[in-house]
C-alpha positions as CSV (number, residue, x, y, z in Angstrom):
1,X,76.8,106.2,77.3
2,X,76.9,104.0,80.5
3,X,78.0,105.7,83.7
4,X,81.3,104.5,85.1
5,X,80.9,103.6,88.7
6,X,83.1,105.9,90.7
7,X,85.8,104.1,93.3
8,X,85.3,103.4,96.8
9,X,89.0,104.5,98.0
10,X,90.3,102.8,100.2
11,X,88.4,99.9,99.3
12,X,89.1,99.4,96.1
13,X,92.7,100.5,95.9
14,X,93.7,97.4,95.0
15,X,92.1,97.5,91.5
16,X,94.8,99.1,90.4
17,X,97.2,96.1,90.5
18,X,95.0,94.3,88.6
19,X,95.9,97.0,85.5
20,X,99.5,97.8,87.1
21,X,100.8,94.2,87.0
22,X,104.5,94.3,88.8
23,X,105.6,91.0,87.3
24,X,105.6,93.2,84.0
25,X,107.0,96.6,85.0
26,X,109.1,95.9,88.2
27,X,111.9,94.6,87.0
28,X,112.3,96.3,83.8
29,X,112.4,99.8,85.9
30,X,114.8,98.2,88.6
31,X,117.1,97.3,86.0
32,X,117.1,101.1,84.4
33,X,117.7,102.6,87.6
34,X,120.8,99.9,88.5
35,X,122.0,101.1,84.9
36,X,121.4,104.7,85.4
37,X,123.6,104.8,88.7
38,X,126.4,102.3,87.6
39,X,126.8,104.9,84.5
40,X,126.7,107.7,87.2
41,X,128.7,106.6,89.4
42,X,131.0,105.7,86.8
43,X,131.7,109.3,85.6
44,X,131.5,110.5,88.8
45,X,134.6,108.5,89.4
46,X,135.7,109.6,86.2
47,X,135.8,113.2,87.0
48,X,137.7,112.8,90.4
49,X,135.0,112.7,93.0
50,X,135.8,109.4,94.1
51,X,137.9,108.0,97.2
52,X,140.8,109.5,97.7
């Protein structure tokens, strides 16, 4: 087997974008956490903690 170069950190902490693409995961995850806390804050409201 060929040995896998170990990473220079800092240097090449920017590798990781190149695997991590945000264009593909970033909004997906911003949309499921605007749906999780609209559905939160909707049956927060619905139990009575809301503005009086």
């Amino acid at each position: 087997m060929s040995e896998i170069a170990k990473p220079k950190n800092p240097e090449d902490d920017w590798k990781v974008w190149l695997v991590l693409n945000p264009a593909v995961w970033l909004m997906p995850i911003l949309f499921a956490v605007l749906i999780i806390a609209l559905v939160l804050h909707a049956v927060v409201f619905q139990m009575g903690f809301g503005w009086a």
